[in-house]
ZAMARGU-4260 file (C-alpha; in steps of 0.2 Angstrom, whole numbers, plus 5000, padded with zeros to 4 digits):
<rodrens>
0) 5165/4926/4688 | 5148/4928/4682 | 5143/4937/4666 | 5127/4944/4674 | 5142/4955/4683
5) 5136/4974/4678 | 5118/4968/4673 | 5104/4975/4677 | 5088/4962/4677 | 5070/4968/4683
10) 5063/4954/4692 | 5041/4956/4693 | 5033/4948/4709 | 5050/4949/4717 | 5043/4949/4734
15) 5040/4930/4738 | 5043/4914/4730 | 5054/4909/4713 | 5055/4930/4712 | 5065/4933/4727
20) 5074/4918/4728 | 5080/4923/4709 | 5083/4940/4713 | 5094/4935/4728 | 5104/4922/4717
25) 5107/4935/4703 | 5111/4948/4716 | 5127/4935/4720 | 5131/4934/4704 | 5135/4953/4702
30) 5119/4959/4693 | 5110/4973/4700 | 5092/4968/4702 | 5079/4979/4703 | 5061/4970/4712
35) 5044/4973/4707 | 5029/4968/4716 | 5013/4975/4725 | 5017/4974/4744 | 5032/4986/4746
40) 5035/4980/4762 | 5039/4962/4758 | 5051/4968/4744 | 5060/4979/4758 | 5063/4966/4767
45) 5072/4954/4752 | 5081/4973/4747 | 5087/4973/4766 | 5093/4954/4765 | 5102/4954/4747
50) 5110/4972/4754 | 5117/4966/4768 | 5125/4951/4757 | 5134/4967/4749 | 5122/4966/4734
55) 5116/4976/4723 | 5098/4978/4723 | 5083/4991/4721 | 5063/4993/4725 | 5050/4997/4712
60) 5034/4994/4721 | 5018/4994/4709 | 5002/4986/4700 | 5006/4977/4685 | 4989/4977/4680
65) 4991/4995/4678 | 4999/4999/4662 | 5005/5017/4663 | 5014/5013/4681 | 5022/4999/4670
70) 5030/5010/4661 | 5033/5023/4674 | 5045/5008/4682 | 5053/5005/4666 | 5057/5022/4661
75) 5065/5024/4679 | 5075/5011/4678 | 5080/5016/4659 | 5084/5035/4666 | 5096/5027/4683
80) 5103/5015/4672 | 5102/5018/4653 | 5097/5002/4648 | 5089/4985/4656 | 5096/4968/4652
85) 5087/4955/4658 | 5065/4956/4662 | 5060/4940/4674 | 5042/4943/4670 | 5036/4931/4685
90) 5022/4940/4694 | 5007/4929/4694 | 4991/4922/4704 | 4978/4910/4703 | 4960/4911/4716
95) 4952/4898/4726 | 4934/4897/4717 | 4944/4893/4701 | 4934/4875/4695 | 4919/4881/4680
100) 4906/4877/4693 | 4910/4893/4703 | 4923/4903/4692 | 4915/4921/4691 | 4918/4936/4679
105) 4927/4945/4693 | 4940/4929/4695 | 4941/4928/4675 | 4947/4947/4676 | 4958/4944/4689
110) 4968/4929/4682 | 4970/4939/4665 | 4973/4954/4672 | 4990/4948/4682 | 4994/4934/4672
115) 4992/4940/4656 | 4990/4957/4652 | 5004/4963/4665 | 5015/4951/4658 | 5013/4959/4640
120) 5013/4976/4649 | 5032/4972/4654 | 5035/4965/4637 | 5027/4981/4629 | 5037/4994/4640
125) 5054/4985/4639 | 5055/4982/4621 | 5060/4998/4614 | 5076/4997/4627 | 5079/4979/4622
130) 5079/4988/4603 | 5089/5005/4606 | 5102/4995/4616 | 5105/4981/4602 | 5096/4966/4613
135) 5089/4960/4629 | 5081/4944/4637 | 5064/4940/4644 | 5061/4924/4655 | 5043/4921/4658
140) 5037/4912/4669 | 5024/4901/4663 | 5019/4886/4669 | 5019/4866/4667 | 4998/4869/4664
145) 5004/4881/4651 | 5009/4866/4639 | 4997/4853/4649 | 4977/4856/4656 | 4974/4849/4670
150) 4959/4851/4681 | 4969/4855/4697 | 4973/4873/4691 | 4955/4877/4683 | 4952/4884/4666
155) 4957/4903/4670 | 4974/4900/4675 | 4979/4887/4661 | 4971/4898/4647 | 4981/4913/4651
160) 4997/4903/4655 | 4994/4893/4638 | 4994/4912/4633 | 5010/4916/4639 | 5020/4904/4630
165) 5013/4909/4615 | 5018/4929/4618 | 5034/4920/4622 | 5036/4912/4606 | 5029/4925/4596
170) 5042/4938/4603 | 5056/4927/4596 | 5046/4926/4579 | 5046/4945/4577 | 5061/4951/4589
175) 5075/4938/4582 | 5082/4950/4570 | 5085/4964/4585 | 5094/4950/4597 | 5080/4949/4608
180) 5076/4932/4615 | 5062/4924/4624 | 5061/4909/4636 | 5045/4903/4642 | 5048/4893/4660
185) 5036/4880/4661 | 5035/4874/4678 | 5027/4859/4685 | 5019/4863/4707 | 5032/4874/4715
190) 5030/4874/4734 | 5026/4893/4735 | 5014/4904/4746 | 5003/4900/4728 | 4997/4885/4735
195) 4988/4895/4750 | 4976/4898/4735 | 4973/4879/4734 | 4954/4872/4737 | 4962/4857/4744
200) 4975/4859/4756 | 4991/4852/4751 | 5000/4844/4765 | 5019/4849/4770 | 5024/4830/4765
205) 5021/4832/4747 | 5027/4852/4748 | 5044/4845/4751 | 5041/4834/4736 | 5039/4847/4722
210) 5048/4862/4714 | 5058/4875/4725 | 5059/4892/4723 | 5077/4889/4722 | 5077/4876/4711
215) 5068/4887/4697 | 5079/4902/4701 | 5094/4891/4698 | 5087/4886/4680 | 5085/4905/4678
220) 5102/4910/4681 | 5107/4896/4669 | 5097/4903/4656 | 5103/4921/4660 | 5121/4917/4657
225) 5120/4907/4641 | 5129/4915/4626 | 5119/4930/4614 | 5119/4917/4601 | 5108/4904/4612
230) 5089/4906/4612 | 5083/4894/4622 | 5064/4896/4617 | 5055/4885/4631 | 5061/4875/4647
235) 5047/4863/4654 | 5053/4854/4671 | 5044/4845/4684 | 5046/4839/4701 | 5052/4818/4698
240) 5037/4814/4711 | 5024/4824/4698 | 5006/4823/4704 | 5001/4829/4689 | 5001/4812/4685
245) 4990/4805/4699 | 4970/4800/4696 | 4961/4815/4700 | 4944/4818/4710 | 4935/4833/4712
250) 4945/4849/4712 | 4962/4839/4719 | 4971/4825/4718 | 4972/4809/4726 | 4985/4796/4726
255) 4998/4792/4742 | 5014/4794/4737 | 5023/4775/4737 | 5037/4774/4750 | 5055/4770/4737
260) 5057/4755/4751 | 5040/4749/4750
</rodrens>
């Protein structure tokens, strides 16, 4: 059996993607997951489906970006509950007119607004129950541009994700001694709804190619059942056909991929 059994684990931009395929893996494994996102309705529907598979499994609807209803999730979870075990911080975004040529203020606000500051919004309200209840672990989900720039993304999003695994690393600096630890999950392209944002339209051949949500909710769980004493600070994967590796031109990348037989 799993020791998520009995666990309760807040899962942020649950609603699609590596959330709600995370959230329906932990849900297996005995943990009662509670989902957070913006559209209610699309976190109904994976409550319904992780319910019907006889688990255990709650809504929390809200914007991150708001601080106060932040921790108005997090104080209900604490008061149904009495403690949280486990914060997925994974809600992010990215825009379309993301190159410097046509980034505005309104796009920088919004890429630091969801990927930043709501991700140290979660930290901030979780960390006094992480304290009280003798520890707790965050998993963030960062990014493969959040250790490597690359044009492809645009400046916005790899600064705040760059962030992100710095917070990470600096909550382990200063939380260590009250057996709270930190991950920052660095993936490389995940075939998610995200890539809808894309300027270039990535085609369904190379989607099958990358990262799938079920492949970085796997790497969750394993990092969710390691032992107490196991801090595992930062996990960086990448899909084995990478185009971050391809020449690039303009906002996309070019490159076709070589046939194994060719």
């Amino acid at each position: 059996m799993s020791n998520l059994a009995g666990k309760v684990v807040w899962i942020t931009g649950a609603g699609s993607g590596i959330g709600k395929s995370t959230a329906e893996l932990l849900a297996t494994c005995g943990a009662t997951v509670v989902l957070t996102g913006r559209r209610e309705e699309l976190l109904s529907a994976v409550a319904k489906g992780i319910s019907d598979r006889g688990g255990n499994v709650e809504v929390e609807a809200g914007d991150l970006s708001d601080a106060s209803k932040v921790q108005s999730i997090v104080d209900a979870i604490v008061s149904r509950h009495g403690r949280i075990d486990i914060l997925v911080n994974n809600a992010g975004v990215n825009i379309r007119d993301r190159s410097t040529d046509v980034l505005t203020p309104e796009g920088v606000d919004t890429l630091i607004s969801t990927n930043l500051a709501a991700a140290f919004y979660c930290v901030t309200a979780v960390l006094p129950a992480f304290r009280k209840q003798g520890g707790g672990l965050m998993i963030h989900t960062a990014s493969w541009l959040g250790r490597h720039s690359h044009k492809l993304a645009g400046a916005g999003y790899s600064a705040t994700k760059h962030a992100v695994v710095a917070m990470s690393h600096a909550i382990n600096m200063e939380e260590f001694s009250n057996n709270i630890r930190s991950c920052a999950l660095c993936p490389g392209e995940v075939a998610t709804p995200v890539l809808d944002k894309r300027p270039v339209p990535v085609p369904q051949e190379e989607r099958n190619l990358m990262l799938q949500p079920e492949d970085l909710a796997a790497l969750i769980r394993m990092v969710c059942e390691l032992p107490e004493r196991i801090c595992l600070n930062e996990l960086v994967v990448s899909p084995t056909w990478n185009r971050m590796f391809l020449s690039q031109q303009n906002s996309g990348l070019v490159a076709p991929r070589v046939s194994a037989t060719a």
